[in-house]
N, C-alpha and C positions, 0 to 999 in steps of 0.2 A: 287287565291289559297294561294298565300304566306303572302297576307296581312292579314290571318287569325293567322298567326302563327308571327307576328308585336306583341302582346302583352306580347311573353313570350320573345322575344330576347334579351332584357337586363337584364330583372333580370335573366336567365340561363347566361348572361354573366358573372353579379355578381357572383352568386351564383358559378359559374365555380374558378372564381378568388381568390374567397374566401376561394375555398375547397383546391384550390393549394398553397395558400400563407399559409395557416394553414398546408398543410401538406408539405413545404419543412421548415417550423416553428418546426413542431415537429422531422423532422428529425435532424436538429440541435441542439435547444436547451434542447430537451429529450432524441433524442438516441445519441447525441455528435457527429455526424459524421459531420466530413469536410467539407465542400463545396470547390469546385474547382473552376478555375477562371471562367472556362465556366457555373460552376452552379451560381457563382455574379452573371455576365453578366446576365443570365434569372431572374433572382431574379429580377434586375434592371428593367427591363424590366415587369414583372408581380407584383410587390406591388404597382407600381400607380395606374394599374389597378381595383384595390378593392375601392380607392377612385373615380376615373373617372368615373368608373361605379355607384356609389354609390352618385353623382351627381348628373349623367345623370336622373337615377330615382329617386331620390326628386324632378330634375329639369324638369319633363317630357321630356326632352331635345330628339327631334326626332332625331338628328344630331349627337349625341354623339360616332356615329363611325367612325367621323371624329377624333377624338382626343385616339379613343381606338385602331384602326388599325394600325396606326404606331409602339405603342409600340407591338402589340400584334404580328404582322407580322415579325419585328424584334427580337422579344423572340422565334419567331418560326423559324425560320434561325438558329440564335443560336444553336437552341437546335438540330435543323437536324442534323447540323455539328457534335453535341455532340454526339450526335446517330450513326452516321458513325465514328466517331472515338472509341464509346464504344462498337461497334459490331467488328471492326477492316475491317471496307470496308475501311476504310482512315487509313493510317499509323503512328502510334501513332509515331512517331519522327518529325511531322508536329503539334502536339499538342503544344498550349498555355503555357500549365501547364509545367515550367520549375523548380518553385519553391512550395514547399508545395505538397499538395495532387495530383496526378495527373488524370486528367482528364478522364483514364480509369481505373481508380480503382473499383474494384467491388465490394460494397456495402451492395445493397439489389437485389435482384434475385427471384422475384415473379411468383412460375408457369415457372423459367427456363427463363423468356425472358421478366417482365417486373420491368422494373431498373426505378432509379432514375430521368435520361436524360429521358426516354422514357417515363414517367409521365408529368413531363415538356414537353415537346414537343405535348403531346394531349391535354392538359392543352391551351396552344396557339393557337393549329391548332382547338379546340374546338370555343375559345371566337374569334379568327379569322372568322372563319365559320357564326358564328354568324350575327357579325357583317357586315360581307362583305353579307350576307341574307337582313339586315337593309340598307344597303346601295343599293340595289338592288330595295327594296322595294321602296323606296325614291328616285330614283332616274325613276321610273317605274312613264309614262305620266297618267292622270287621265284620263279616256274614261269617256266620256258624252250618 
């Protein structure tokens, strides 16, 4: 069943990477807002992404989420933390941000409940998903 759905997993991974790099892109350098250290941090984590991925499918490369997981699962931690510090489940005096913007500043407020962080964060847990699908699949013995 799942090796039917092998064809679209990287380019929705692209395609996911892409829509998120473009839009914490427009959030900065169109509407000017800030990024905080926790949103580098995700940044760092999702811009190689758009190229790995965009490798991987030039390169047919079946393996490619060997090289996208790491970052991807790590942007995604990041941004959980981010997430519970921007709902206020974690206590903003345990925040990073000591300098500059800080980490819970409220931004954009979509519909009441979807921010910044919480964009990033399904952003990750999307090309994550993905990916850990593609390794699933590959990793799944060939019946004869």
């Amino acid at each position: 069943m799942l090796e039917r759905l092998k064809p679209y997993l990287l380019p929705l991974a692209f395609l996911q990477a892409v829509i998120a790099m473009t839009g914490s892109l427009y959030f900065s350098e169109v509407m000017h807002l800030v990024p905080c250290v926790l949103c580098w941090y995700q940044r760092i984590c999702l811009y190689p992404l758009v190229l790995i991925t965009l490798v991987g499918l030039l390169r047919k490369d079946a393996k490619v989420y060997q090289y996208v997981l790491p970052l991807s699962i790590t942007g995604f931690l990041i941004a959980s933390y981010h997430v519970l510090l921007y709902y206020g489940i974690l206590p903003e005096s345990i925040a990073p941000c000591q300098a500059g913007i800080s980490c819970t500043t409220r931004s954009i407020e979509w519909l009441g409940f979807i921010t910044i962080p919480l964009l990033s964060w399904t952003a990750h847990l999307v090309i994550s998903a993905l990916m850990l699908v593609a390794w699933r699949i590959d990793r799944k013995p060939v019946s004869k």
